[in-house]
DSSP file (Angstrom, degrees, kcal/mol; ACC not computed):
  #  RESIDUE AA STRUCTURE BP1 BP2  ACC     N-H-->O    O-->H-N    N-H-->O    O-->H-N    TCO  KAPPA ALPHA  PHI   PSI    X-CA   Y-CA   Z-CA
    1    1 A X              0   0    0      0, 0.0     3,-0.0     0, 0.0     2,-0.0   0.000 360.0 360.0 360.0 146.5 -161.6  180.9  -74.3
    2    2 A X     >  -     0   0    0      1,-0.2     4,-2.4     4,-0.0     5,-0.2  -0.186 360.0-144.1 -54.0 156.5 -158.2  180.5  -72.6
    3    3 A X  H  > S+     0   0    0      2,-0.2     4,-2.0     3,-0.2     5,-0.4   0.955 112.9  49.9 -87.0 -44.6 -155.4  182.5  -73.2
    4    4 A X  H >> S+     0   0    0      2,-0.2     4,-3.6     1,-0.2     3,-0.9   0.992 119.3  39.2 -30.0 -82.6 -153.4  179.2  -72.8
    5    5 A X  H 3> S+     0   0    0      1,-0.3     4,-4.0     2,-0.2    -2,-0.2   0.917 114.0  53.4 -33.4 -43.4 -155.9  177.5  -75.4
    6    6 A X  H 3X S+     0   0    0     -4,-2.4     4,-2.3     1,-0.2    -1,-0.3   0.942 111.4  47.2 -71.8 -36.0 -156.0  181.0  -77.6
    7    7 A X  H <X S+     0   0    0     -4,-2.0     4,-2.7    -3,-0.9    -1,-0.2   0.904 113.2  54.1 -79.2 -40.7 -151.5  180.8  -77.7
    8    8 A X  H  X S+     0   0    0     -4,-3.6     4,-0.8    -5,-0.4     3,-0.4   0.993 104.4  49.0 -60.2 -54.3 -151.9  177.1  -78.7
    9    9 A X  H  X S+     0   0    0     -4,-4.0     4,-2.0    -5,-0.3    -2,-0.2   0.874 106.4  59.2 -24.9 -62.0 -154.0  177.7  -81.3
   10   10 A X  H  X>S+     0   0    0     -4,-2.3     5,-1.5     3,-0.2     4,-0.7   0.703 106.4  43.7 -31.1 -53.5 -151.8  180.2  -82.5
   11   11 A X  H ><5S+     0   0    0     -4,-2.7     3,-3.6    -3,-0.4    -3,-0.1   0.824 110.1  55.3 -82.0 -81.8 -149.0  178.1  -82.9
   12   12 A X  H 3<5S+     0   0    0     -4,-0.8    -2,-0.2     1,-0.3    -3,-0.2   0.543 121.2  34.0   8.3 -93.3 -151.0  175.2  -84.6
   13   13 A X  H 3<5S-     0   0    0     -4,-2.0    -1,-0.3    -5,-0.3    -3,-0.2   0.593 107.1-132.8 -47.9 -17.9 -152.2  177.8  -87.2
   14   14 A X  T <<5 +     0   0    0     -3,-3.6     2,-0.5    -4,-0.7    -3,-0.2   0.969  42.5 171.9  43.3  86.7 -149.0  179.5  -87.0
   15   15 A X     >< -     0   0    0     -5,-1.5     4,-3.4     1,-0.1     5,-0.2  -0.907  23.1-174.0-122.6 111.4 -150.8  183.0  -86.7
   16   16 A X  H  > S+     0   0    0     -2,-0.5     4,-2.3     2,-0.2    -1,-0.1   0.847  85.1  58.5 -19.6 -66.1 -148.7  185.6  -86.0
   17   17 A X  H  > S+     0   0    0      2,-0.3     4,-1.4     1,-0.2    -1,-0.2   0.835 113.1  40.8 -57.6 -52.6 -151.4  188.1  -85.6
   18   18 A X  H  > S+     0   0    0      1,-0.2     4,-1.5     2,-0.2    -2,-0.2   0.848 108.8  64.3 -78.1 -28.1 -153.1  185.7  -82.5
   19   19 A X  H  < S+     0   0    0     -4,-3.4    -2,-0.3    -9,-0.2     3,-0.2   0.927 103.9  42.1 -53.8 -51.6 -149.6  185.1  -81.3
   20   20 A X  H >< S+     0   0    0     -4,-2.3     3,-4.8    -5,-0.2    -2,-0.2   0.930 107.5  66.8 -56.7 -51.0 -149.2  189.0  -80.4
   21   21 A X  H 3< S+     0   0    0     -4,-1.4    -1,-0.2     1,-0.3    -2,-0.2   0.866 113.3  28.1 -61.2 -55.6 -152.7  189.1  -79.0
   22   22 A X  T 3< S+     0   0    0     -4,-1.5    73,-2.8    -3,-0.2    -1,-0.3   0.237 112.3  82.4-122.2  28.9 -151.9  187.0  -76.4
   23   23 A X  B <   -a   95   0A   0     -3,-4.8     4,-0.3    71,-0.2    -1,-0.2  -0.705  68.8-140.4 -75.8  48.1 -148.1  188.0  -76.1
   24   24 A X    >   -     0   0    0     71,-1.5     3,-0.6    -2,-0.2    16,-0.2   0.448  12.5-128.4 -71.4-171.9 -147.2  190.6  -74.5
   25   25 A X  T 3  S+     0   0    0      1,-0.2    -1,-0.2    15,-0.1    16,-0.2   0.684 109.3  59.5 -75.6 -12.7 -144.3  192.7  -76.1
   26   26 A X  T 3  S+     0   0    0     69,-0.1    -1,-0.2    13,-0.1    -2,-0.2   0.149  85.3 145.0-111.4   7.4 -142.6  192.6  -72.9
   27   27 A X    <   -     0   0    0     -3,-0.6    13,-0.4    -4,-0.3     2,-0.4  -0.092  30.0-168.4 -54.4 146.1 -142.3  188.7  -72.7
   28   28 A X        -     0   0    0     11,-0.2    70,-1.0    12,-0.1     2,-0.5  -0.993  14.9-153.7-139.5 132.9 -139.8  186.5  -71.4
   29   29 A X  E     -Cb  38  98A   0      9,-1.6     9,-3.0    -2,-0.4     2,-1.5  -0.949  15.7-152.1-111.7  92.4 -139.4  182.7  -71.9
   30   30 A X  E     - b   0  99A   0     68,-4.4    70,-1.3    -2,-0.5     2,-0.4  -0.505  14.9-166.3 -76.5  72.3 -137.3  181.5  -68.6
   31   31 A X  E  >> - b   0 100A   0     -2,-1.5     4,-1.8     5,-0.4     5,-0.5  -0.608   4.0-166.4 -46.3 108.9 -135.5  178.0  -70.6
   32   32 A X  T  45S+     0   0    0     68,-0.7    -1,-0.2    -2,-0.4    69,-0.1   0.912  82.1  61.9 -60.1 -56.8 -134.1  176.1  -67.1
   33   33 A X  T  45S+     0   0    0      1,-0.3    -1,-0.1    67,-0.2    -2,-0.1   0.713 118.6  17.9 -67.1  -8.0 -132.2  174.1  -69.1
   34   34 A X  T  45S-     0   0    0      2,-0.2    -1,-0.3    -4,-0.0    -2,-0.1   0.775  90.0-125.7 -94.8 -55.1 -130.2  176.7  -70.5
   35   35 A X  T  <5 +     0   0    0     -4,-1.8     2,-0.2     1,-0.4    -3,-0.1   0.504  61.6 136.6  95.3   9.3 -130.6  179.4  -68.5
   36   36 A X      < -     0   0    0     -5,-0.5    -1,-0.4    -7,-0.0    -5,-0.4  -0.524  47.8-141.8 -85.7 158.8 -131.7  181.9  -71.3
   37   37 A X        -     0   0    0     -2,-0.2    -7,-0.2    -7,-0.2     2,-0.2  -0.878  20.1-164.8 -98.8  96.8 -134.1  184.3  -71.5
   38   38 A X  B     -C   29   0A   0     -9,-3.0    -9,-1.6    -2,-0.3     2,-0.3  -0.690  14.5-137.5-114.4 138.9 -135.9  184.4  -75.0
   39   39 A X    >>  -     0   0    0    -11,-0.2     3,-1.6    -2,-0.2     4,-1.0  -0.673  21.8-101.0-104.9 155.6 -137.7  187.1  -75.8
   40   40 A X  H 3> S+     0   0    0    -13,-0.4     4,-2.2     1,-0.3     3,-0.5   0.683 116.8  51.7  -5.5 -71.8 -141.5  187.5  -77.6
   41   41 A X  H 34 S+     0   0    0      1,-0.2    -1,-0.3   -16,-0.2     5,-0.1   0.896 115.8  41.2 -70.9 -42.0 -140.0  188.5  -81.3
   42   42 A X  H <> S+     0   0    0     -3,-1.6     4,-0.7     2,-0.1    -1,-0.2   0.686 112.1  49.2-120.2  27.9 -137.7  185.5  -81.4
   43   43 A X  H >X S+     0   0    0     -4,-1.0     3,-1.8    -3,-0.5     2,-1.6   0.902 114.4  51.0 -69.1 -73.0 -140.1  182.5  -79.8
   44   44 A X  H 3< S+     0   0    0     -4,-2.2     4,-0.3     1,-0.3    -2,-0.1   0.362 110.0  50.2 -62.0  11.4 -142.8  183.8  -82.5
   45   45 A X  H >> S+     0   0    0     -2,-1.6     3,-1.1    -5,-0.2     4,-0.9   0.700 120.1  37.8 -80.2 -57.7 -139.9  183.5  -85.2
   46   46 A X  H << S+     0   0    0     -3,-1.8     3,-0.5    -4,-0.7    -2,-0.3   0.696 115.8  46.8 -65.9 -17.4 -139.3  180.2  -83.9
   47   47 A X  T 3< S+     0   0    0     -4,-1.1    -1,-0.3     1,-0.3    -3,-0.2   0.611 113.5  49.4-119.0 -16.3 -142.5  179.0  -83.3
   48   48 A X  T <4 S+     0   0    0     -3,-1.1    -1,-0.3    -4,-0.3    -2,-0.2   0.417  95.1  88.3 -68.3  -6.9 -144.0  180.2  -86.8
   49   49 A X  S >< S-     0   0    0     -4,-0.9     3,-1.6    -3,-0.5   -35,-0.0  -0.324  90.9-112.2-107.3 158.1 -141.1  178.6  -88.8
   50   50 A X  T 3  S+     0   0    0      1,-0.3     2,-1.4    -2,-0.1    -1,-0.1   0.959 115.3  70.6 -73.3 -36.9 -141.3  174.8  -90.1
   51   51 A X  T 3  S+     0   0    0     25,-0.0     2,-0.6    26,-0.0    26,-0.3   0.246  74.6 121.3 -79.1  32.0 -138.8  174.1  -87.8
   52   52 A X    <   -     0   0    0     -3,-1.6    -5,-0.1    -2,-1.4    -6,-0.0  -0.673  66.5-109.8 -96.6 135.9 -141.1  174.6  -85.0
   53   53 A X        -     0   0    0     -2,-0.6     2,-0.3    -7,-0.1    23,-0.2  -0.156  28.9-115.9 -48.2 143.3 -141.7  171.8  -82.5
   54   54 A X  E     -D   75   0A   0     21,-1.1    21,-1.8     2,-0.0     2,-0.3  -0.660  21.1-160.7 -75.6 142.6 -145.1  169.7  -82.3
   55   55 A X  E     +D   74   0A   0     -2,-0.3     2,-0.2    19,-0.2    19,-0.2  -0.743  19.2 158.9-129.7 151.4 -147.5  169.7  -79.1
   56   56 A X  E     +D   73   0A   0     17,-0.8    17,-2.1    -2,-0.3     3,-0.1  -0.639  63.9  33.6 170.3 165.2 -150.1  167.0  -78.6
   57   57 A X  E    S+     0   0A   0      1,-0.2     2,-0.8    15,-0.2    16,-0.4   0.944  79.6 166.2  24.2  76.7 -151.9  165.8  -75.1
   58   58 A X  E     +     0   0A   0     14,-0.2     2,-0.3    -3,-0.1    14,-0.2  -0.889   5.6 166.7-101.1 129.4 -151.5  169.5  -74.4
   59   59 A X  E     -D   71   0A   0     12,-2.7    12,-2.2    -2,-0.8     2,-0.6  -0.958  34.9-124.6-130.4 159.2 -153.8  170.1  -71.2
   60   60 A X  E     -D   70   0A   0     -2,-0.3    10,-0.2    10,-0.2     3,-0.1  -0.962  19.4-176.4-123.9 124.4 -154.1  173.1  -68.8
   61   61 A X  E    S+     0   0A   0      8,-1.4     2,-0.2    -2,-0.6    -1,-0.2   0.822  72.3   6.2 -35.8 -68.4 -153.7  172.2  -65.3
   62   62 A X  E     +D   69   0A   0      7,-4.0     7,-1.3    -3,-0.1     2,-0.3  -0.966  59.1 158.9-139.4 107.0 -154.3  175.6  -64.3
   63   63 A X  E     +D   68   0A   0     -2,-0.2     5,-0.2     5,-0.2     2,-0.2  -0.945   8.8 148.5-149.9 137.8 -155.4  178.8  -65.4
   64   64 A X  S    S-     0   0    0      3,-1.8    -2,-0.0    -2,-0.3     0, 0.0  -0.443  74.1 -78.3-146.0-150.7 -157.0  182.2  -63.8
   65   65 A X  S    S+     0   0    0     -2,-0.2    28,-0.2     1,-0.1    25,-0.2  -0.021 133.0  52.0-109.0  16.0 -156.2  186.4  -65.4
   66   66 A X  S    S-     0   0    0      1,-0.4    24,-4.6    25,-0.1     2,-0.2   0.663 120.7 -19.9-108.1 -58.1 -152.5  185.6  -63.0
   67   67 A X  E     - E   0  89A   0     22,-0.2    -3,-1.8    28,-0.1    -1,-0.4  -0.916  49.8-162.6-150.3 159.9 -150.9  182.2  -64.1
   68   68 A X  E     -DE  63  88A   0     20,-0.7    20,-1.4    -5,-0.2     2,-0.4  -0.893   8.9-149.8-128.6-176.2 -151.7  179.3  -65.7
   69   69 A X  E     +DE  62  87A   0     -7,-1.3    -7,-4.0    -2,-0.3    -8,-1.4  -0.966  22.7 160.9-153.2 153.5 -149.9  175.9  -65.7
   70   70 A X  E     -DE  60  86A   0     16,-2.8    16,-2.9    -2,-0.4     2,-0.3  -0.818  18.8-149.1-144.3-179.5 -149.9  173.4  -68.4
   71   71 A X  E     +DE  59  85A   0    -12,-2.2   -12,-2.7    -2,-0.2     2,-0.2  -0.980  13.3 171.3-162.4 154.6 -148.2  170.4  -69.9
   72   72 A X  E     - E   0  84A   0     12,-2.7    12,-2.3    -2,-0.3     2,-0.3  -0.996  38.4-112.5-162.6 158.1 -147.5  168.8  -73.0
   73   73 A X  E     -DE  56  83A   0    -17,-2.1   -17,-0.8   -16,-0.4     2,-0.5  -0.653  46.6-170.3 -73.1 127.9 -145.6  165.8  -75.4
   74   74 A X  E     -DE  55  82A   0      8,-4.7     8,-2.0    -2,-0.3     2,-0.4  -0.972   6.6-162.4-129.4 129.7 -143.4  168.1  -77.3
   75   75 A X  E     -DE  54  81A   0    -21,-1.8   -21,-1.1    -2,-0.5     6,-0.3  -0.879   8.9-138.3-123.8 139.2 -141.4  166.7  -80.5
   76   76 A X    >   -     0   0    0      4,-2.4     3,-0.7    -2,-0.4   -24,-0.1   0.060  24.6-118.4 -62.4 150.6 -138.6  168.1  -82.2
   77   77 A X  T 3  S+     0   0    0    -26,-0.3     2,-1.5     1,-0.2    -1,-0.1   0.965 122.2  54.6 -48.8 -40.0 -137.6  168.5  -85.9
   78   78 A X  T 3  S-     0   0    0      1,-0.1     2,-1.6     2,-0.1    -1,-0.2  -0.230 127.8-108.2 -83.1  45.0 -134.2  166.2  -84.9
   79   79 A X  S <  S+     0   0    0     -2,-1.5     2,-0.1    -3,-0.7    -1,-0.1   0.379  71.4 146.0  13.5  15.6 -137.1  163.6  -83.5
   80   80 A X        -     0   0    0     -2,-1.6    -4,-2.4    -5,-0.1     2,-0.3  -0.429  38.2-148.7 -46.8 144.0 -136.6  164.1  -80.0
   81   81 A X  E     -EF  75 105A   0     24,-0.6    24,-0.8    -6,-0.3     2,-0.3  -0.846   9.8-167.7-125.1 147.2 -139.6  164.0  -77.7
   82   82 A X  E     -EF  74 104A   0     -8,-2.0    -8,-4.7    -2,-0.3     2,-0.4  -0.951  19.8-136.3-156.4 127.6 -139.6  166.1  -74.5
   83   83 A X  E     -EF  73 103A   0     20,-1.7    20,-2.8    -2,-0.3     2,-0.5  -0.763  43.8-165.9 -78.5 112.8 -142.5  165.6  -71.3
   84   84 A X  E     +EF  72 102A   0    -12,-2.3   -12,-2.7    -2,-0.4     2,-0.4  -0.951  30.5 173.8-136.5 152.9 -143.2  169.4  -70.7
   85   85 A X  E     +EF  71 101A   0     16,-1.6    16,-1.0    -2,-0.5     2,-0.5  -0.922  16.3 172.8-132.4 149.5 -144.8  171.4  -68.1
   86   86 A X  E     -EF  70 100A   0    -16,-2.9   -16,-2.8    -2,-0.4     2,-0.3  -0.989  17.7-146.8-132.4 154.1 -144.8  174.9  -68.1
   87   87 A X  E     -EF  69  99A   0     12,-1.1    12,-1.1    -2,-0.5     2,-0.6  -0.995   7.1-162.3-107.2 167.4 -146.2  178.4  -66.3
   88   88 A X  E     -EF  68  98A   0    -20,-1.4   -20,-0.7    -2,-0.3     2,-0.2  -0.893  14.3-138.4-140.0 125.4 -147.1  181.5  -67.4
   89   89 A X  E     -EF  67  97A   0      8,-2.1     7,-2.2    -2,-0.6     8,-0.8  -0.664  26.4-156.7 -74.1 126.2 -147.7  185.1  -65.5
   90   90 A X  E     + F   0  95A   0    -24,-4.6     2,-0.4    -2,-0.2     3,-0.2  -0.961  16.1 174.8-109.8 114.2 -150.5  186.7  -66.9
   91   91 A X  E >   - F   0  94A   0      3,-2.0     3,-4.0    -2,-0.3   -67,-0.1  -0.888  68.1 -13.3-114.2 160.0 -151.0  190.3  -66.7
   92   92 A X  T 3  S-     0   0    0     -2,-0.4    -1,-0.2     1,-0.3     3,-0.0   0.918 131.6 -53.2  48.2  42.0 -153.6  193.0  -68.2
   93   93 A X  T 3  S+     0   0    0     -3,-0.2     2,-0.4   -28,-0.2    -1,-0.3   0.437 118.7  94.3  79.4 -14.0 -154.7  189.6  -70.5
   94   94 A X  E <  S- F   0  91A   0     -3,-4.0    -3,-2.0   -71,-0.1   -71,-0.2  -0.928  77.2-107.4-132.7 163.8 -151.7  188.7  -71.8
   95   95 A X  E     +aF  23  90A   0    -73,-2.8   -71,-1.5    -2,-0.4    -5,-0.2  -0.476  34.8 167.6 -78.2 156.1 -148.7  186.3  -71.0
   96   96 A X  E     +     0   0A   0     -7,-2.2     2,-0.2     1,-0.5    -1,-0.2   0.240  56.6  21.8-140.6  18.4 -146.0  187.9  -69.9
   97   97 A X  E     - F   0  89A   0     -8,-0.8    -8,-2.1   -70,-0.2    -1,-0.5  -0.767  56.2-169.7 177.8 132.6 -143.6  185.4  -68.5
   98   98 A X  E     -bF  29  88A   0    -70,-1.0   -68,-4.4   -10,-0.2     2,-0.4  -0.960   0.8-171.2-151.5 141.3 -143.3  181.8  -69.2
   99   99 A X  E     -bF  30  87A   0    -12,-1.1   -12,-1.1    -2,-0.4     2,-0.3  -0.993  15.0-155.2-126.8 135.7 -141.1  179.2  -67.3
  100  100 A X  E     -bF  31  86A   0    -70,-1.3   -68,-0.7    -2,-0.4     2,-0.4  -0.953  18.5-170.5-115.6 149.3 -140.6  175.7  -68.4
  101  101 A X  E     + F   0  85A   0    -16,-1.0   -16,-1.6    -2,-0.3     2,-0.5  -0.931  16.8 177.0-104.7 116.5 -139.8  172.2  -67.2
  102  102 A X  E     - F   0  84A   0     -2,-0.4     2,-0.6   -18,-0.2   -18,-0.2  -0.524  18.5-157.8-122.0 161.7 -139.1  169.5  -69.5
  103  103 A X  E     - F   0  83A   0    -20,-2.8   -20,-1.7    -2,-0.5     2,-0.5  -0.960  35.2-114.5-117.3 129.1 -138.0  165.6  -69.1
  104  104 A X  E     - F   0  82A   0     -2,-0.6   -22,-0.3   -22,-0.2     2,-0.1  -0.689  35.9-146.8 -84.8 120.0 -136.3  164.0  -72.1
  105  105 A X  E     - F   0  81A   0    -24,-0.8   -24,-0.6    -2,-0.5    -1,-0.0  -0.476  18.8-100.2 -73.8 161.0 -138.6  161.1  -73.7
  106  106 A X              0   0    0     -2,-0.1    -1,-0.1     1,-0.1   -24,-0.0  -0.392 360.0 360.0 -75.1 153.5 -137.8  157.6  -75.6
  107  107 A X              0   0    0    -27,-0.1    -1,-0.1   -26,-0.0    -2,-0.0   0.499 360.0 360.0 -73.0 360.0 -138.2  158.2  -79.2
């Protein structure tokens, strides 16, 4: 299975435990729109917590043991919708770097 597929899961099910596996500890979440850097321990806060955003048409582009790229409808608790595409450095199995672009959608 993908490691893309396996991190999606993960949030869906909101497991922690499969979130690590295919985290690494050393992760970094590059937000353009922000300009932050967020690190492993507080995406997997966010991303287990009811306030966590919804995915659906998520498809992978792209994926090999280096990068993948993917995209998805993401919508917010505040009902915002955002067109996102994202990629992700994979080393030794796990991601280890994530970049995103996103496009704001009609509600």
């Amino acid at each position: 299975m993908s490691i893309i597929q396996k991190l999606w899961d993960a949030e869906e099910n909101k497991d922690l435990n499969q979130f690590n596996e295919v985290m690494s500890e050393d992760f970094v979440w590059v937000k353009h729109s922000t300009g932050e850097h967020i690190g492993r321990d507080v995406l997997s806060k966010w991303f287990m917590s009811d306030e966590a955003p919804k995915s659906e048409n998520n498809r992978i582009i792209y994926e090999n043991d280096q990068i993948g790229v993917a995209h998805s409808f993401v919508t917010f608790t505040d009902g915002s919708k955002q067109a996102v595409l994202v990629v992700y450095v994979i080393k030794d199995g796990k991601i280890i770097r994530s970049e995103t672009g996103a496009t704001n959608m009609p509600k």
